[in-house]
N, C-alpha and C positions, 0 to 999 in steps of 0.2 A: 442437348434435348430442347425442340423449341417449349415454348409457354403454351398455356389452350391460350385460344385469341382473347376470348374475352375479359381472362385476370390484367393484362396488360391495359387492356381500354376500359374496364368498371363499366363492363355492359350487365343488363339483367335479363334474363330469360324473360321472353314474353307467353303468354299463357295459354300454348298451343298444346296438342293433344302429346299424348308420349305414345311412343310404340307399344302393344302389344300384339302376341301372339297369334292372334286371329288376323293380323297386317298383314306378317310374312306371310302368312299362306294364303293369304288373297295374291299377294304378288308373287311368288312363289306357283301360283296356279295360273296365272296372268305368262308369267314368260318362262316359264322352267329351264332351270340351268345358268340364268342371267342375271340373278339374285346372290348379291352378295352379303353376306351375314358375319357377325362377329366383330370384336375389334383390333385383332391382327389384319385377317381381312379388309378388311376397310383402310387399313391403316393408312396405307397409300396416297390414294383417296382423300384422307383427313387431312395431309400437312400440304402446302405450298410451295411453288418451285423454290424461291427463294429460303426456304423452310423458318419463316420468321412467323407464321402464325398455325394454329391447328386448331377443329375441330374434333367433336367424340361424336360422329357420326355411327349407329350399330348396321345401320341397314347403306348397300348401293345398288341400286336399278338399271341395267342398260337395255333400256327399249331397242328396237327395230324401227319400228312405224311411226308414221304420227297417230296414227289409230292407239296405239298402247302407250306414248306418250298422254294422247287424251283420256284415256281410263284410269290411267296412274291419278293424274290432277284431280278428274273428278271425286274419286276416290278418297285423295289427299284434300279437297277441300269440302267435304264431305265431315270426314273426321277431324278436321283442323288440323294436319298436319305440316308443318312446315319443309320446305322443300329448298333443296341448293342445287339449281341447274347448272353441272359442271362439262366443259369441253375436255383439251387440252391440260389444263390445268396449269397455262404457262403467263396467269396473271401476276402482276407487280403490284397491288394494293389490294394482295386479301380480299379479292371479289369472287375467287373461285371455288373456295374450303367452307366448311359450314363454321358457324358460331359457337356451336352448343349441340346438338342431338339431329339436327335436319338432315335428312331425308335425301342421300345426292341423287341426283338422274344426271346419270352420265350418256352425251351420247357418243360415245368410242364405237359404237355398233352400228349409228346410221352412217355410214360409211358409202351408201349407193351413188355414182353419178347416174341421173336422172336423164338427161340428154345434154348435145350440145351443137349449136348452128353454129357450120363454118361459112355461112354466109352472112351471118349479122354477129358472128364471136360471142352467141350470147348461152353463157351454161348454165343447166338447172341441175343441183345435186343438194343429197343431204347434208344437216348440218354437221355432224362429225366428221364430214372428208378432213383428210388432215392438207392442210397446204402443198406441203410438198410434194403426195400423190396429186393433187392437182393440178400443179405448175407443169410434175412430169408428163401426164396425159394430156396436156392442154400443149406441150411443147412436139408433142408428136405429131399433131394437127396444125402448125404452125404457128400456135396464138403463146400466150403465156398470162399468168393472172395479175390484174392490174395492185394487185399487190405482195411485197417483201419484206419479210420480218426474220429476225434473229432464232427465232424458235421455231421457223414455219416446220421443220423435221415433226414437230411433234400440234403445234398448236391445231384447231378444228377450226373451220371455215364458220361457222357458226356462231363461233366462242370472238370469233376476230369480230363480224358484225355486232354482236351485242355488245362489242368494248369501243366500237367503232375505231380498230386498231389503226394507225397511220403506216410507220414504216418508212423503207427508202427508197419506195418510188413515188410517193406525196404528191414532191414537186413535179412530177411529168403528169402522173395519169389521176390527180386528187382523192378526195377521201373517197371510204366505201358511200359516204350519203350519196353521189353522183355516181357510183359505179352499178353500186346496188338496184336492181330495178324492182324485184318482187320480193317478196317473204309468203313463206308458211309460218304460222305462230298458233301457238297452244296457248288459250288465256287461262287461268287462275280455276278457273271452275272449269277446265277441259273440254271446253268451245274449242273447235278450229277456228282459224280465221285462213280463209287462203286469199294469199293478195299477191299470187306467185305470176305475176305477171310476166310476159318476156317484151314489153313495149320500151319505146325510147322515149316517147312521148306518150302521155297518158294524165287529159289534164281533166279530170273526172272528181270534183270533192277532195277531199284534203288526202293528203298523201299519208296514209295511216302507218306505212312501213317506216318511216323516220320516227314515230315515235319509237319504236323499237330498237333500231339502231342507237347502240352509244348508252340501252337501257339496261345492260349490266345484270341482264335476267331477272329484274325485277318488276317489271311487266306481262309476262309471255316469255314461252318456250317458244327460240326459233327451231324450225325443224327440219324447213326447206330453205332453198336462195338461191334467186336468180339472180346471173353477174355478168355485168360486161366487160367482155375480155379483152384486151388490145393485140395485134398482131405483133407475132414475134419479129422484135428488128433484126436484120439481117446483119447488123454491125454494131457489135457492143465494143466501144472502148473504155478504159479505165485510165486517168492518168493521177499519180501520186504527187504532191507537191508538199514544199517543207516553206513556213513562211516565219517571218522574224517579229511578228509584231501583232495582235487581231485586229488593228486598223489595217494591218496588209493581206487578211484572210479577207475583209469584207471589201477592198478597192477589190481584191483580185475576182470575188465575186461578182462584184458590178461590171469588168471587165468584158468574164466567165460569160454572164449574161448576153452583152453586149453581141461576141465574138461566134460563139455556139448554136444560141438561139432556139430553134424547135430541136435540136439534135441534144439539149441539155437535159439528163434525166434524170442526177441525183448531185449535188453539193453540200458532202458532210464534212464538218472537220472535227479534230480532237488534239488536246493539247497533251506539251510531251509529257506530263506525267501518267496521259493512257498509254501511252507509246510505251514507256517503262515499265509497269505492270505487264502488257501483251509481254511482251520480250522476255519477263523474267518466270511470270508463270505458265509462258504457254510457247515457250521455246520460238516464238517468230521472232525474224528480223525486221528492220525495216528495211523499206525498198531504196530510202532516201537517206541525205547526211541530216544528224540532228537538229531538230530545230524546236522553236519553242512552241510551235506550231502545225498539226499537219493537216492537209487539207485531200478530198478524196473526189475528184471528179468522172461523174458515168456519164457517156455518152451512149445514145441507142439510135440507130437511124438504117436508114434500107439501103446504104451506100455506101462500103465501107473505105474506095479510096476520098470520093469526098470528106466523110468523116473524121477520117484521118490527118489528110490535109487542114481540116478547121482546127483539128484541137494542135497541131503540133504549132500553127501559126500565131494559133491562140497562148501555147505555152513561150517560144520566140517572144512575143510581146510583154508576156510577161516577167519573163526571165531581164530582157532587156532593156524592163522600165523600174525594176528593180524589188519586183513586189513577190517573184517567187526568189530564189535564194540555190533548190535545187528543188526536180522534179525529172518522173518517169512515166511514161506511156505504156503502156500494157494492152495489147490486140488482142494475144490469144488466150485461150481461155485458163490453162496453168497459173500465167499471169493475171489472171483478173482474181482467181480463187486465193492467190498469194496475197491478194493487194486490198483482198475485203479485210482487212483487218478489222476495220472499224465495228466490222458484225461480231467480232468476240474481246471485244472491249466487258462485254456484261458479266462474260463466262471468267474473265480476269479476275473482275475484280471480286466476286464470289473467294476465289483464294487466298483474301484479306484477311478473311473474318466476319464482323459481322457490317453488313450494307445498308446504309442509308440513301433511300433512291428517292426522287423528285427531277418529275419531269415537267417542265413549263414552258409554256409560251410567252415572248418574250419582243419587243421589237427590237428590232436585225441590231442595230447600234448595240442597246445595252446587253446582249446578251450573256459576253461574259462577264460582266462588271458583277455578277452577282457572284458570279465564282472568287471573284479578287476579294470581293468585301466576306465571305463566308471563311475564306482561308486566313485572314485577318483576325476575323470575329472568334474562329474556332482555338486557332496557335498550334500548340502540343496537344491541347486534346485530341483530336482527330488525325489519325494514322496519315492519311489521305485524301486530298480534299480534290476529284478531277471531275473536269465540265469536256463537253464530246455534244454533237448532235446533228441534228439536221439544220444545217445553216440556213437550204434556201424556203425552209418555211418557218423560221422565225422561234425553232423547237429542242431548248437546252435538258440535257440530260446531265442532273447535277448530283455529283455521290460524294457522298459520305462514308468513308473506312475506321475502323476500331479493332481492335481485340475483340472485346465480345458487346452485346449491347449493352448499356450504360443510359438509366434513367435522367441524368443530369447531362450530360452529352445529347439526349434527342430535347429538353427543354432549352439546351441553347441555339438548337437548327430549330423549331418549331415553337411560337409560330411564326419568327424572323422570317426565316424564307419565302413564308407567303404574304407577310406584313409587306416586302419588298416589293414581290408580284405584286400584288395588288397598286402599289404608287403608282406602277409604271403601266398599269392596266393591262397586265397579262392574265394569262390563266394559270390557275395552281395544279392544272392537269391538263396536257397536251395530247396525251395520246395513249397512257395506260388508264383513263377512268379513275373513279373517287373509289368504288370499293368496298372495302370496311375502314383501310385505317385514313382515306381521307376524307369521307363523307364528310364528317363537322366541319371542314375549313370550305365548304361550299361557296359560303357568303362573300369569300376573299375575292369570288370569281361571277358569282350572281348577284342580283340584287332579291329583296325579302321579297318582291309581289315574284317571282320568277319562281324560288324556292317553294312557293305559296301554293303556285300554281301547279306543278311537279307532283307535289302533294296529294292537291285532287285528284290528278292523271290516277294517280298508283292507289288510291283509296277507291277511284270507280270500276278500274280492272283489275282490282285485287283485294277489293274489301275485306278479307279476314286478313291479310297482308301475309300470306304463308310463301311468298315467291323471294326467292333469296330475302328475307329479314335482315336485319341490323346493316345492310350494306347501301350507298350511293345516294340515300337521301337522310336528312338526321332526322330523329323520330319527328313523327307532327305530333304540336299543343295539344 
């Protein structure tokens, strides 16, 4: 049974209105049928994928429009009520569950693709599209979405912009801040804002859609989003490699680089103790002989004998200058779906018990040192100590395994791990957002005028602060 979030972190109820009676059936009268009530009901809703935190949310809302997204808000800040804008619901830092009593607006129901130009790859849809229906409609018109994430089955399009989710296509086609071109957003007092632009260029006043992106719904309800999509390459390869060393994952990268070039689209690696867990809780093999090391490279390109020809030349080199050890190619698509291992590394380690996850930014040298010193640091405490991520943008995915969670076990990972981070001037979050439970270690990654400044952002477009509360900034003085 998890914990409510906030016995765990000594948060306190801030002094927002509480539901009554007369709510429901405003909203209730507002969308009939989409109103969910009760705390069975809701139940869902309440806990987190990873189920390590929960809110007692009574009431969940799933709009259509952004017309009823805006009536809700107004409404909600009217009465002072707090609110937790939820997608997916397939966040890793307790950004997506309420605290206490708020108010969820789910959007599982805007679901519309809005249009899409196959002559500039540029799609407008709601924010609840789930990824994957995306990818799939976008691959029937040749394009595909410029990004891929582990959970995309279930996560919203929406829910990825406001986390400004990365993923493993980063290194080809960057973050959504560059992909993303417009937003629709619902502010705080249920103003529209439409800045649903479908331009490339558009150098008019400050770009107001970034502040959004990456704002963890605590600014504005996104509603809409325009996205730019890349053409589907005609030639994806995958090839698996097994290396003996992580100074011969990172030559093999510089290689990688070197050899490949624009036809490089993702460079993940994971050490064998992912490899072990995959194997053992989730019946895969590997493709390769064991090693201490494994390494996952995507190629995408419009050519697939040239393609072909670079990476095998590319692997020849490597193989016989000693840096890979053993590796395999994978064209067709069986093989590539075999060889994503690396995407159910997360759903592994879930079969431990309980997870301690931290994900960071990192530069490329030390990135696993932090895994050596934490396996050191931890001993027998910790069931399992494995580091896995995106190599070629610098983005450790570092876990923590146990029995069950253990108070004295999280004060010897925190705040080491971000005391760490910070020496080496990374960030204490790469790519899942602060949240609830990382909010306070901000500082490790900002400095106080930045924090400062964040502050006013979320005090001028949210003055009664009822848009996801207790999450992604620590209170202000």
């Amino acid at each position: 049974e998890v914990a409510p979030t906030h016995e765990r972190y000594a948060v306190r109820r801030l002094p927002f209105g509480r539901l009554q009676d007369g709510d429901v059936a405003f909203f209730q009268r507002l969308m009939p049928g989409r109103v969910v009530t009760g705390e069975e009901e809701a139940k869902p809703f309440n806990v987190d994928w990873l189920k390590s935190v929960r809110g007692c949310s009574q009431l969940v809302l799933k709009p259509q429009t952004t017309a009823e997204v805006s009536q809700v808000l107004r409404y909600c800040h009217e009465r002072n009520l707090a609110v937790n804008p939820q997608g997916g619901n397939t966040g890793l830092v307790g950004g997506s569950v309420p605290v206490f009593d708020e108010i969820i607006l789910s959007t599982a129901l805007m679901n519309q693709i809005i249009s899409f130009d196959k002559v500039s790859g540029i799609l407008v849809c709601q924010a609840g599209c789930v990824l994957e229906r995306l990818s799939e409609y976008l691959e029937e018109q040749g394009f595909i979405m410029p990004l891929d994430l582990g959970a995309k089955g279930s996560c919203h399009i929406g829910g990825n912009v406001a986390t400004n989710a990365g993923g493993l296509r980063l290194l080809r086609y960057g973050s959504l801040r560059g992909t993303v071109l417009g937003l629709e957003v619902v502010l705080a007092d249920g103003s529209a804002l439409d800045c649903l632009t479908s331009l490339r260029k558009d150098n008019t006043g400050y770009d107001l859609k970034q502040l959004f992106i990456g704002s963890e719904g605590t600014l504005g309800v996104i509603t809409a989003v325009s996205i730019l999509c890349p053409q589907k390459p005609k030639a994806v390869n995958v090839a698996f490699l097994g290396c003996q060393s992580f100074e011969k994952v990172l030559e093999t990268f510089t290689t990688c680089r070197a050899m490949l070039g624009e036809i490089l689209s993702a460079y993940e690696f994971m050490d064998e103790k992912c490899m072990e867990l995959v194997e053992r809780h989730l019946k895969l093999s590997s493709p390769v002989a064991d090693s201490p090391f494994y390494v996952l490279i995507e190629t995408s390109g419009s050519n697939s004998t040239h393609d072909e020809e670079k990476l095998n030349n590319f692997l020849q080199q490597a193989m016989a200058s000693g840096l890979v050890t053993d590796g395999t190619v994978a064209t067709d698509s069986k093989k590539i779906k075999a060889s994503y291992l690396r995407e159910r590394i997360t759903e592994a380690l879930t079969h431990e018990g309980y997870v301690y996850k931290y994900d960071i930014s990192l530069p490329v040298r030390k990135l696993y040192d932090l895994v050596t010193d934490m396996r050191a640091r931890l001993g027998h405490s910790a069931k399992s100590v494995v580091g896995y991520g995106h190599l070629g943008d610098g983005n450790l995915h570092l876990n923590v395994t146990a029995e069950s969670y253990s108070h004295s076990l999280l004060d010897a990972i925190e705040p080491f791990v971000y005391e760490w981070t910070a020496r080496c001037s990374g960030s204490i979050s790469a790519e899942h957002g602060l949240g609830f439970k990382k909010k306070q270690f901000i500082q490790y990654s900002k400095p106080r005028e930045a924090v400062v400044l964040m502050q006013r952002f979320k005090a001028m477009l949210d003055p009664k602060g009822i848009l996801n509360p207790y999450k992604t900034l620590p209170s202000a003085p």
